[in-house]
N, CA, C and O atoms as a GROMACS GRO file, in nm:
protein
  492
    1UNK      N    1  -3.968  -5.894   2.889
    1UNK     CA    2  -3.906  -5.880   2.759
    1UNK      C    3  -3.968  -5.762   2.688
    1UNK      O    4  -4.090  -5.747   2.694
    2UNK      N    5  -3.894  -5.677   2.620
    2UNK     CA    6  -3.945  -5.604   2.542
    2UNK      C    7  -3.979  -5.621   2.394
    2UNK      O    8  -4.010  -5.730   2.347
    3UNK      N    9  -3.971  -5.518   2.328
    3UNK     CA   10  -4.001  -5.549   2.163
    3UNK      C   11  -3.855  -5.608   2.103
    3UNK      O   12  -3.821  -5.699   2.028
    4UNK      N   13  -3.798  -5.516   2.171
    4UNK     CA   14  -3.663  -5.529   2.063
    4UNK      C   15  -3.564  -5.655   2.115
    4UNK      O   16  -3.488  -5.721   2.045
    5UNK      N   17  -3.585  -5.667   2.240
    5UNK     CA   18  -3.536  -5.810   2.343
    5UNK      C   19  -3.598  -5.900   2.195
    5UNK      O   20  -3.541  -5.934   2.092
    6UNK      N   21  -3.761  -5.921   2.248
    6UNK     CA   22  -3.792  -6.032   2.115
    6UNK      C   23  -3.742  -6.058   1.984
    6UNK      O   24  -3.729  -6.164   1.924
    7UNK      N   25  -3.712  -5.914   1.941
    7UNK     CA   26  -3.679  -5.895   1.772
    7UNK      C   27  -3.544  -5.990   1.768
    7UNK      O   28  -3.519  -6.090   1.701
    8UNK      N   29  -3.474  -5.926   1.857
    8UNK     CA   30  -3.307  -6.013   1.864
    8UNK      C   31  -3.300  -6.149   1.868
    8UNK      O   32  -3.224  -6.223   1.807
    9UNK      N   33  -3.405  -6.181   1.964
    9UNK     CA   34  -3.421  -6.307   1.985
    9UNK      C   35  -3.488  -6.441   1.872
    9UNK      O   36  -3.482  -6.563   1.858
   10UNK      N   37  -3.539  -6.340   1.821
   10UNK     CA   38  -3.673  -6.392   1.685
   10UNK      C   39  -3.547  -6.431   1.577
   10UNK      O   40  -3.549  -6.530   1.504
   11UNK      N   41  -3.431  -6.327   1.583
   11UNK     CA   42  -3.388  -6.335   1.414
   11UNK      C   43  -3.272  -6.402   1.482
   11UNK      O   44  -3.175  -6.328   1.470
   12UNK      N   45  -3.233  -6.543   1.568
   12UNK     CA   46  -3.192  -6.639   1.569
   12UNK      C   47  -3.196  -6.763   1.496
   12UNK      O   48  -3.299  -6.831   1.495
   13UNK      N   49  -3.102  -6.794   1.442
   13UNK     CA   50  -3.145  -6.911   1.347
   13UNK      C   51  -3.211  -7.023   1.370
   13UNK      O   52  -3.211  -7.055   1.489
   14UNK      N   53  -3.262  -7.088   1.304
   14UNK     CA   54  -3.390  -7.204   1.305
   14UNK      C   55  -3.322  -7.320   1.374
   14UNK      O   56  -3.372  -7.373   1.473
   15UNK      N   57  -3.181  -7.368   1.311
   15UNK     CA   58  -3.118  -7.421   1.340
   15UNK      C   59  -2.988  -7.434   1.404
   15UNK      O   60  -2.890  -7.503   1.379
   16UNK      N   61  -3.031  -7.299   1.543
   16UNK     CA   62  -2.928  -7.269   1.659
   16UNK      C   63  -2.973  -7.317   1.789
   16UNK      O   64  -3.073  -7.248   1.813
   17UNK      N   65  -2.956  -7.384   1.870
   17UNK     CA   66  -3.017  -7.408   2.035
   17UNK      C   67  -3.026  -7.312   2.092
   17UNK      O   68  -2.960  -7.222   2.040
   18UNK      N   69  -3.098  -7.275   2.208
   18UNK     CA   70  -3.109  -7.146   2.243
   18UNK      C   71  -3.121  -7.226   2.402
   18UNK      O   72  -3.192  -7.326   2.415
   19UNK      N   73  -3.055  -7.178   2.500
   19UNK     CA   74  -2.998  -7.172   2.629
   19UNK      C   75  -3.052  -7.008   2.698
   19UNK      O   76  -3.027  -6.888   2.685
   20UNK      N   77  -3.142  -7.098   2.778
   20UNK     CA   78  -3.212  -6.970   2.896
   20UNK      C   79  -3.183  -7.016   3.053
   20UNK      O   80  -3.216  -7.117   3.115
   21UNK      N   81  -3.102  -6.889   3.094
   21UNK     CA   82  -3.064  -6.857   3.234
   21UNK      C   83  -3.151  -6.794   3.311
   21UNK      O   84  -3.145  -6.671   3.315
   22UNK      N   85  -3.232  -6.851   3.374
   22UNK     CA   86  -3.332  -6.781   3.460
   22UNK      C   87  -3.234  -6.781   3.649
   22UNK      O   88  -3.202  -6.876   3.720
   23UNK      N   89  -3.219  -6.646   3.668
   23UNK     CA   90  -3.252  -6.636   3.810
   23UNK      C   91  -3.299  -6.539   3.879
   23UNK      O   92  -3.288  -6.417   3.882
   24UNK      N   93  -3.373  -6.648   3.955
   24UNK     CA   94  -3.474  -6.662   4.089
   24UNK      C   95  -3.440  -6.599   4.200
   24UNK      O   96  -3.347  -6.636   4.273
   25UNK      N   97  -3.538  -6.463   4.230
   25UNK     CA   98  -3.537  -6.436   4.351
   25UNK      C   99  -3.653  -6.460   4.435
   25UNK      O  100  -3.703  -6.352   4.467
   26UNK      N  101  -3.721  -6.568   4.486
   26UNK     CA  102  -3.872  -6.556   4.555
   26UNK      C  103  -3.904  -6.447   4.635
   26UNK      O  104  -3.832  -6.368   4.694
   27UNK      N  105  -4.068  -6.460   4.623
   27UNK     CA  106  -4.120  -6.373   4.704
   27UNK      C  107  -4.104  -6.421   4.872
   27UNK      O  108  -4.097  -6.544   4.867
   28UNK      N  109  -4.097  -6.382   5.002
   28UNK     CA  110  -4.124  -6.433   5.118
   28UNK      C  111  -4.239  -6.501   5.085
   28UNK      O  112  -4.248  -6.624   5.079
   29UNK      N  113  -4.354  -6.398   5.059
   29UNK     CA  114  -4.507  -6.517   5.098
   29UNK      C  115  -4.571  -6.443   4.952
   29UNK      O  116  -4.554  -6.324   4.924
   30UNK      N  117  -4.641  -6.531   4.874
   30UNK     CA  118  -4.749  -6.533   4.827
   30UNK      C  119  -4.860  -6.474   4.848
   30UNK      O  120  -4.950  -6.543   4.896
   31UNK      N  121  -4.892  -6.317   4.815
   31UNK     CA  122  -5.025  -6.283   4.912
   31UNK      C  123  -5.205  -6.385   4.831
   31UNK      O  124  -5.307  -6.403   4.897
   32UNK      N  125  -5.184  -6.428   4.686
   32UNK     CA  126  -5.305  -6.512   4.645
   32UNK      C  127  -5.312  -6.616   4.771
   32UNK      O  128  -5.400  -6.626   4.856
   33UNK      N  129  -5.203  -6.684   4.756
   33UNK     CA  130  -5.244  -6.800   4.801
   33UNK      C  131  -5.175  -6.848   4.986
   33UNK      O  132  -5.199  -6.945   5.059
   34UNK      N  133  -5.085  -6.724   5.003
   34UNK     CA  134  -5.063  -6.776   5.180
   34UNK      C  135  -4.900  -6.851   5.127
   34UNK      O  136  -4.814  -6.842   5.215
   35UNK      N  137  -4.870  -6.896   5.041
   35UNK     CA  138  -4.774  -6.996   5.003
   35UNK      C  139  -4.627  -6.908   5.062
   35UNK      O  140  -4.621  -6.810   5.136
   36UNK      N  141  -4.513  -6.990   4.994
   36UNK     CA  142  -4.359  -6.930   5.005
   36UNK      C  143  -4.352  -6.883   4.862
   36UNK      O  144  -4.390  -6.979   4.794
   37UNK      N  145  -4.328  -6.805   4.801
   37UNK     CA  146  -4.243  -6.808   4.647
   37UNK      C  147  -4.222  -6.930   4.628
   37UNK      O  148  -4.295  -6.997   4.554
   38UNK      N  149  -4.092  -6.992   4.710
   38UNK     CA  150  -4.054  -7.097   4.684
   38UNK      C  151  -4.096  -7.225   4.653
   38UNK      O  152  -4.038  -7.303   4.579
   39UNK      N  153  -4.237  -7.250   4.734
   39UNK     CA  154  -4.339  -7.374   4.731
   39UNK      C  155  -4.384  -7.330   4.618
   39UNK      O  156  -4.347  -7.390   4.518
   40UNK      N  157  -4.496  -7.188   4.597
   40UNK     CA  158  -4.568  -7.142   4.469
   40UNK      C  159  -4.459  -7.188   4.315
   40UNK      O  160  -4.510  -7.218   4.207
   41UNK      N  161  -4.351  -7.186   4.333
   41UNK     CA  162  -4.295  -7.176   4.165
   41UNK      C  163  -4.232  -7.332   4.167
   41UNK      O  164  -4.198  -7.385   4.061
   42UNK      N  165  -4.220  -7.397   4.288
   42UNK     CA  166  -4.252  -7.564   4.279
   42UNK      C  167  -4.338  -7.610   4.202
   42UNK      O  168  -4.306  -7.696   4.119
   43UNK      N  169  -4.518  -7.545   4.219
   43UNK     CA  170  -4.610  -7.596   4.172
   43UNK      C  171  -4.638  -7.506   4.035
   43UNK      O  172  -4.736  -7.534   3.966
   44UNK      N  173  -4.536  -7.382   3.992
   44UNK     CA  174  -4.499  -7.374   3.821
   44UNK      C  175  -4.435  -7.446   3.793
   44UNK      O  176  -4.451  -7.468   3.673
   45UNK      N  177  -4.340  -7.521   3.846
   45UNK     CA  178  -4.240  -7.603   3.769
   45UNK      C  179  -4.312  -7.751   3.744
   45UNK      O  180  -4.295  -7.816   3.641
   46UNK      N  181  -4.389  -7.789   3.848
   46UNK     CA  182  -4.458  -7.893   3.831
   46UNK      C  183  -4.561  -7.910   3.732
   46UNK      O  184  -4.592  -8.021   3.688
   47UNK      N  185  -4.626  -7.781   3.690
   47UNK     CA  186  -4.688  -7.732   3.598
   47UNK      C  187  -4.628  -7.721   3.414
   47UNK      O  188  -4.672  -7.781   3.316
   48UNK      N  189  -4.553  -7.656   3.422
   48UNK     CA  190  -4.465  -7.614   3.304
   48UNK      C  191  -4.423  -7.729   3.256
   48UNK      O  192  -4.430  -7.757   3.136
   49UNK      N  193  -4.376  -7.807   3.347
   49UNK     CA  194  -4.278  -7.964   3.280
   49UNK      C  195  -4.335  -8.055   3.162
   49UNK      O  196  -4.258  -8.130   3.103
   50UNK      N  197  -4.492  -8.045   3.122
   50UNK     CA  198  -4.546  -8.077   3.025
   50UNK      C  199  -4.524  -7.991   2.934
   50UNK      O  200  -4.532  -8.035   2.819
   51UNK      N  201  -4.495  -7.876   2.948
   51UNK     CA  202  -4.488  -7.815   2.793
   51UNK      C  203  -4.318  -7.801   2.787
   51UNK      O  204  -4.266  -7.785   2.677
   52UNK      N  205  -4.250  -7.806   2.888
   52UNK     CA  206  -4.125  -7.860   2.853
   52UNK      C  207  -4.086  -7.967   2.762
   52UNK      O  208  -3.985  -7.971   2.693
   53UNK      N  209  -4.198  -8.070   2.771
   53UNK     CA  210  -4.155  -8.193   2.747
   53UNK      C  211  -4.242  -8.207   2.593
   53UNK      O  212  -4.226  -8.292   2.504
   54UNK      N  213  -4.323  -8.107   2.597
   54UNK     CA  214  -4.405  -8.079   2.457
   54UNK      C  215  -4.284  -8.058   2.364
   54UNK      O  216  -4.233  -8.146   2.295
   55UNK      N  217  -4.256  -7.966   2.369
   55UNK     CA  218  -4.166  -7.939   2.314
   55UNK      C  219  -3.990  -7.987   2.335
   55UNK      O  220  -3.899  -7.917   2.290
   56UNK      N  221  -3.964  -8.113   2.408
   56UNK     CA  222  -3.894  -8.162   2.423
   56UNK      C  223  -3.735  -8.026   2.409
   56UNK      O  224  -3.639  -8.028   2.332
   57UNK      N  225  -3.771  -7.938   2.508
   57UNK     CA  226  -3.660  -7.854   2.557
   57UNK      C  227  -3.626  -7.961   2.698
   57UNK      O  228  -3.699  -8.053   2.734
   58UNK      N  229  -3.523  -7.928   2.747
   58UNK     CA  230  -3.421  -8.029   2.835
   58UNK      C  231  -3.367  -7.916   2.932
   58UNK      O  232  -3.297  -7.818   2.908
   59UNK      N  233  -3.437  -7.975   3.082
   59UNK     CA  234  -3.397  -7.873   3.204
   59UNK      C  235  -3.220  -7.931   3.243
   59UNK      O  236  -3.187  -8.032   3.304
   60UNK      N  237  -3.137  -7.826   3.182
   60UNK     CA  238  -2.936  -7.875   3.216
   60UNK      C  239  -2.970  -7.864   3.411
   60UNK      O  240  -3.016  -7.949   3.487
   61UNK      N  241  -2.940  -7.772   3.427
   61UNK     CA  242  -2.934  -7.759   3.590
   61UNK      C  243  -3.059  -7.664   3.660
   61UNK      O  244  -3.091  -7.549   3.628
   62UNK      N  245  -3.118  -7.750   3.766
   62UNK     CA  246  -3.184  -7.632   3.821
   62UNK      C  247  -3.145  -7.671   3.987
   62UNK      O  248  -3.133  -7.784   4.034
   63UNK      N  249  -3.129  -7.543   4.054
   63UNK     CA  250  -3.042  -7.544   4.170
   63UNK      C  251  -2.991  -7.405   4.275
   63UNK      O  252  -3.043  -7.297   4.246
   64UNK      N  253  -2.918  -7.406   4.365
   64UNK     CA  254  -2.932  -7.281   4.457
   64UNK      C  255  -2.707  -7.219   4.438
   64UNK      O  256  -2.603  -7.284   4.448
   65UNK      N  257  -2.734  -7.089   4.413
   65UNK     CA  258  -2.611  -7.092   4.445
   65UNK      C  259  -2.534  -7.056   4.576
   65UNK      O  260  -2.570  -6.980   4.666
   66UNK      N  261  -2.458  -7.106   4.568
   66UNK     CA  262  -2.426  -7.142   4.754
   66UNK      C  263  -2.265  -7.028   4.776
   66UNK      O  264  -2.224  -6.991   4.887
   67UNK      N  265  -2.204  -6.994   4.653
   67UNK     CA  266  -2.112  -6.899   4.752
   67UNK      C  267  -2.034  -6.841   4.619
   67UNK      O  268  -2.013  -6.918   4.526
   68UNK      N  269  -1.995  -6.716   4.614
   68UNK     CA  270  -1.914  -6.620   4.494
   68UNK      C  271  -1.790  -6.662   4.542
   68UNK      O  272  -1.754  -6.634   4.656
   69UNK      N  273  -1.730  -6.719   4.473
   69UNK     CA  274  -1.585  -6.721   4.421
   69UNK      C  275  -1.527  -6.635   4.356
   69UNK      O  276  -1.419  -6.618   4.413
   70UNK      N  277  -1.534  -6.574   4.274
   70UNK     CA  278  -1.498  -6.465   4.204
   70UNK      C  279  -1.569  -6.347   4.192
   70UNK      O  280  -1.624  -6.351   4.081
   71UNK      N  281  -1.598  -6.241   4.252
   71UNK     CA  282  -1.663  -6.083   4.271
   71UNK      C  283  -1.677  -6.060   4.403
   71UNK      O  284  -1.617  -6.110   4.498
   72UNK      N  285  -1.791  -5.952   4.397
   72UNK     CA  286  -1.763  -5.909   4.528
   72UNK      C  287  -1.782  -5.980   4.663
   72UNK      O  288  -1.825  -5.877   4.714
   73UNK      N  289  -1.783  -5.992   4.677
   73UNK     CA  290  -1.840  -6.056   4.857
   73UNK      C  291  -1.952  -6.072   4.919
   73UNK      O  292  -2.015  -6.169   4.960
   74UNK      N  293  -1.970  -5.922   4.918
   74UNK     CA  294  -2.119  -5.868   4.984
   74UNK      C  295  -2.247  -5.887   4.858
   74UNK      O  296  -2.358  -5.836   4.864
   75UNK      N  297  -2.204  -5.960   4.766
   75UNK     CA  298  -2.340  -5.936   4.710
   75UNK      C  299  -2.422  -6.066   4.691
   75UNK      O  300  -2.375  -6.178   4.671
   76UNK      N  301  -2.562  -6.030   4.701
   76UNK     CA  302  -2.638  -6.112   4.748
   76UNK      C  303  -2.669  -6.199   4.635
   76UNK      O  304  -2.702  -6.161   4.522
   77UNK      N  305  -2.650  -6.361   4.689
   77UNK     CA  306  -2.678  -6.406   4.553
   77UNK      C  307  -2.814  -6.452   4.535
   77UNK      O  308  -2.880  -6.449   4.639
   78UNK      N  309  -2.877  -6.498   4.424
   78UNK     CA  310  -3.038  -6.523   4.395
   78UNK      C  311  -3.044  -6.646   4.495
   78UNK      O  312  -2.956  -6.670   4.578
   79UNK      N  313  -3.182  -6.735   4.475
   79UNK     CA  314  -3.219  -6.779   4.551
   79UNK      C  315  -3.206  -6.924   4.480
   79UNK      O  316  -3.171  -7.026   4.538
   80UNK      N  317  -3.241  -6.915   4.341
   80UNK     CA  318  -3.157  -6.999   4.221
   80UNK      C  319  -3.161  -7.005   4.147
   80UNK      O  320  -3.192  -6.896   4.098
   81UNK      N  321  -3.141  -7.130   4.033
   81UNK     CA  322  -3.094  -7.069   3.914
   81UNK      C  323  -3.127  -7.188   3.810
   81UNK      O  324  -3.108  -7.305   3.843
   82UNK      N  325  -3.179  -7.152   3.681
   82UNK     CA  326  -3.213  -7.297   3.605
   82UNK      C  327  -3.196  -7.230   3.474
   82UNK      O  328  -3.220  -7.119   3.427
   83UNK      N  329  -3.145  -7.340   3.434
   83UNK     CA  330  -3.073  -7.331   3.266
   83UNK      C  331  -3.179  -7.478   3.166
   83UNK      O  332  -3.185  -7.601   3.166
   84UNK      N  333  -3.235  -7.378   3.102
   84UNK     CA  334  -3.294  -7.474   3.016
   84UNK      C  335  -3.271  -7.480   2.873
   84UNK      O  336  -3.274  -7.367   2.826
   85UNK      N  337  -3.250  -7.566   2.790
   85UNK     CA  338  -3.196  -7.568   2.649
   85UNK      C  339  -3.306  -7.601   2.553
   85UNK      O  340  -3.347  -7.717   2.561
   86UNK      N  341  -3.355  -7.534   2.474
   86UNK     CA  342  -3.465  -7.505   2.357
   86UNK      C  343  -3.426  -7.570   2.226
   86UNK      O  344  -3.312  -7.535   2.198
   87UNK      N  345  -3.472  -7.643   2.143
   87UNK     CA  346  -3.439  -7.669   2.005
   87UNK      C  347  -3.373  -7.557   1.896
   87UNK      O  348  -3.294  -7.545   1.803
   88UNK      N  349  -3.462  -7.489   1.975
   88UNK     CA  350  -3.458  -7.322   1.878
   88UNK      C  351  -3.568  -7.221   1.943
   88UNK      O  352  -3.677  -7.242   1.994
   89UNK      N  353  -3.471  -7.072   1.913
   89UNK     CA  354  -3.572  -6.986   1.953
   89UNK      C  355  -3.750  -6.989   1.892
   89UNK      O  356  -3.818  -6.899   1.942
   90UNK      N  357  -3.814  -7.069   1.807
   90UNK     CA  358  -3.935  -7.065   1.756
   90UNK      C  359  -4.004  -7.204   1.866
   90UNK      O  360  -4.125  -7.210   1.886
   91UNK      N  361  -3.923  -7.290   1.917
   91UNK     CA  362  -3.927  -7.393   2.032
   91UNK      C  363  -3.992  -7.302   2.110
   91UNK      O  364  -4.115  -7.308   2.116
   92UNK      N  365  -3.894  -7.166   2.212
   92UNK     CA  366  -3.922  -7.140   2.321
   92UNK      C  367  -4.052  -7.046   2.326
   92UNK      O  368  -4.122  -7.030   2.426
   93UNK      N  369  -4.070  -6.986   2.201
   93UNK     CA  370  -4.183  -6.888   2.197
   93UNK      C  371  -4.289  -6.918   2.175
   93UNK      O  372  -4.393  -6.853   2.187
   94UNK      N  373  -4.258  -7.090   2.117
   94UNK     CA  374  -4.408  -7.185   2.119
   94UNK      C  375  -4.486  -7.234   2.266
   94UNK      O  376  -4.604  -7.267   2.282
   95UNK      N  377  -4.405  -7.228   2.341
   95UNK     CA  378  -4.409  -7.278   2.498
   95UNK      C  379  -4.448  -7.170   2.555
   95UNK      O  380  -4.561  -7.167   2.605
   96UNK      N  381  -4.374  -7.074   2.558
   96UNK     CA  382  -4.455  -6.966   2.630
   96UNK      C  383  -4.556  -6.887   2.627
   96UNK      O  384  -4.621  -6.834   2.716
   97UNK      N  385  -4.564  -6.884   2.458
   97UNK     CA  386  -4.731  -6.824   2.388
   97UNK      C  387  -4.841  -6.940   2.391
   97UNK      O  388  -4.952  -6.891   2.373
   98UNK      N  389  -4.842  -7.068   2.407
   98UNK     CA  390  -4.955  -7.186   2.455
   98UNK      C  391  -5.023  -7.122   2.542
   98UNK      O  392  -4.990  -7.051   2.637
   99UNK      N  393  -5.137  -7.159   2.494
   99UNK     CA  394  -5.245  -7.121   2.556
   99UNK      C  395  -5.285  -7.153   2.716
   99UNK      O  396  -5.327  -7.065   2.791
  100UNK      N  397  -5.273  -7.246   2.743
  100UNK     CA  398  -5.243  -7.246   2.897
  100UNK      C  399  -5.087  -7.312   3.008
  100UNK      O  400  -5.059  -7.394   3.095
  101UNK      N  401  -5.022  -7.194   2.913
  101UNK     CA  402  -4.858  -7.222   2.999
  101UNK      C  403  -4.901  -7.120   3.093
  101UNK      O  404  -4.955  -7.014   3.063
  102UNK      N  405  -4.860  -7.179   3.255
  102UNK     CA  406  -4.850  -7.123   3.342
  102UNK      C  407  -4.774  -7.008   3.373
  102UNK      O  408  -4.711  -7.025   3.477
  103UNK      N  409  -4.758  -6.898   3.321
  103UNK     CA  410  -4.698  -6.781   3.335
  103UNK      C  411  -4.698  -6.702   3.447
  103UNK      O  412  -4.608  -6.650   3.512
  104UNK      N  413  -4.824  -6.704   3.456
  104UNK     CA  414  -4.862  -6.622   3.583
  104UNK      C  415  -4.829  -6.661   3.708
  104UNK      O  416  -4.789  -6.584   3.796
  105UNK      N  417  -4.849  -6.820   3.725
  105UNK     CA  418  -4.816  -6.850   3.863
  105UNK      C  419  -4.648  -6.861   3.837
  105UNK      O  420  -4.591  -6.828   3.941
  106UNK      N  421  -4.557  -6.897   3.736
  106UNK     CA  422  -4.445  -6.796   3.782
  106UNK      C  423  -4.374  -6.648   3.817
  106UNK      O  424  -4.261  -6.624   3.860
  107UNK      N  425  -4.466  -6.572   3.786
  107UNK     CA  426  -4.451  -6.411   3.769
  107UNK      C  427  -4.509  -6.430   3.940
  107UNK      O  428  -4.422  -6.414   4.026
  108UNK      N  429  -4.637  -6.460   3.983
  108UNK     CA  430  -4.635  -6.404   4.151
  108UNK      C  431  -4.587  -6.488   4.225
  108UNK      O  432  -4.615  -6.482   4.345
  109UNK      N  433  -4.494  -6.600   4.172
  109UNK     CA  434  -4.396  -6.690   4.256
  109UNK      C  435  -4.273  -6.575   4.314
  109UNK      O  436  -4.222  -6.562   4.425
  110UNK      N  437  -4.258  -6.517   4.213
  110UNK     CA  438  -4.098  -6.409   4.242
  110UNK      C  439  -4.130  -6.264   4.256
  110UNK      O  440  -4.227  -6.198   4.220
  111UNK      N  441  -3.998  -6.229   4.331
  111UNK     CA  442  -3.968  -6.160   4.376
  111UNK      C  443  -3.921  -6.027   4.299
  111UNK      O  444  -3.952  -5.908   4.306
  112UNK      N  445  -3.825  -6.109   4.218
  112UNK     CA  446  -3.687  -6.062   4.154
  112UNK      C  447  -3.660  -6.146   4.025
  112UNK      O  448  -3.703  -6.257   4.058
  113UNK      N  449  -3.608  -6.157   3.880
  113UNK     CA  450  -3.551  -6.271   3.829
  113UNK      C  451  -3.524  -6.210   3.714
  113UNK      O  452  -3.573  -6.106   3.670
  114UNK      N  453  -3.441  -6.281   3.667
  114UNK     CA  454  -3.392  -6.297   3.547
  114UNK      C  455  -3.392  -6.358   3.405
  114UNK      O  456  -3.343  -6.470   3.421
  115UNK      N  457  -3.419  -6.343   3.283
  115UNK     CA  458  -3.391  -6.446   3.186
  115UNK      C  459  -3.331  -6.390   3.093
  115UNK      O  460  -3.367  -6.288   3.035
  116UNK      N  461  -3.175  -6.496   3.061
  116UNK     CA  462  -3.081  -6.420   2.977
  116UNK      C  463  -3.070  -6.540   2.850
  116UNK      O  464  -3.036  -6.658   2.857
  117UNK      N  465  -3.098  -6.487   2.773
  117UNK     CA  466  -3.050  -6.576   2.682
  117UNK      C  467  -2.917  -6.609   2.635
  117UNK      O  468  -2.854  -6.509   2.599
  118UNK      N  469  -2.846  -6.737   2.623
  118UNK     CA  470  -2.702  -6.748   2.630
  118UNK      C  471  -2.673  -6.837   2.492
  118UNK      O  472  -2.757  -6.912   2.444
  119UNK      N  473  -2.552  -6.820   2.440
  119UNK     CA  474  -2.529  -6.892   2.317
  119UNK      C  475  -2.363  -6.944   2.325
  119UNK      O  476  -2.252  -6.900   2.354
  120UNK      N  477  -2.444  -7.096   2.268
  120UNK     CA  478  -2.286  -7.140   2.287
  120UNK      C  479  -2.163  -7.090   2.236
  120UNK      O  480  -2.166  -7.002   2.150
  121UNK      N  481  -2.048  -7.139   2.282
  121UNK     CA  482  -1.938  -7.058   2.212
  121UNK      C  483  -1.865  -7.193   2.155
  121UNK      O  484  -1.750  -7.189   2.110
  122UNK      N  485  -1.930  -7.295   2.161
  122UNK     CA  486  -1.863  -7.411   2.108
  122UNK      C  487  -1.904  -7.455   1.969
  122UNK      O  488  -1.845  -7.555   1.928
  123UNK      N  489  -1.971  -7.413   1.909
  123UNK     CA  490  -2.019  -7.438   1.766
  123UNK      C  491  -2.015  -7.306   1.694
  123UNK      O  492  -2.049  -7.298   1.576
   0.00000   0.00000   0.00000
């Protein structure tokens, strides 16, 4: 994230949900620890789920996508994909600035990834 990513994100209202699209590309191997990506960001997720639950944000789907229906063909899809829903953007920046949220062992879990912030279109 950058400065101005944050700024946008910051001047969200108090009382808007905030919906994060993370996708996952793992690393093959882990050079710390010998691991898969895939096993390594198991044991972030296994990790993180307390300050998920600190802050009572709610994991919607986490999961692999299995085939494009609509675009191109040839393009490669991530490895997967998790949508988590925040009270509010001051929720998610409390979780990730805690003092011992596992960050790191998701950053050398991957490869590749994404986080988009998404807003409903139903309210």
């Amino acid at each position: 994230m950058n400065k101005e990513q944050i700024n946008v994100l910051r001047e969200v209202p108090e009382d808007q949900e905030v919906v994060m699209l993370n996708l996952l590309k793992y690393k093959d191997k882990v050079e710390e620890t010998g691991l898969t990506g895939e096993a390594s960001y198991k044991q972030y997720m296994k990790a993180a789920i307390p300050f998920f639950e600190k802050i009572d944000a709610e994991i919607i789907f986490f999961g692999r996508p299995l085939l494009t229906l609509i675009g191109p063909e040839d393009e490669t899809l991530w490895d997967d994909m998790l949508l988590v829903k925040y009270k509010n953007q001051g929720e998610f920046f409390k979780m990730v600035s805690a003092e011992d949220y596992p960050a790191k062992l998701r950053e050398r879990s991957l490869q590749d990834s994404r986080l988009i912030y998404c807003k409903s279109q139903t309210k």
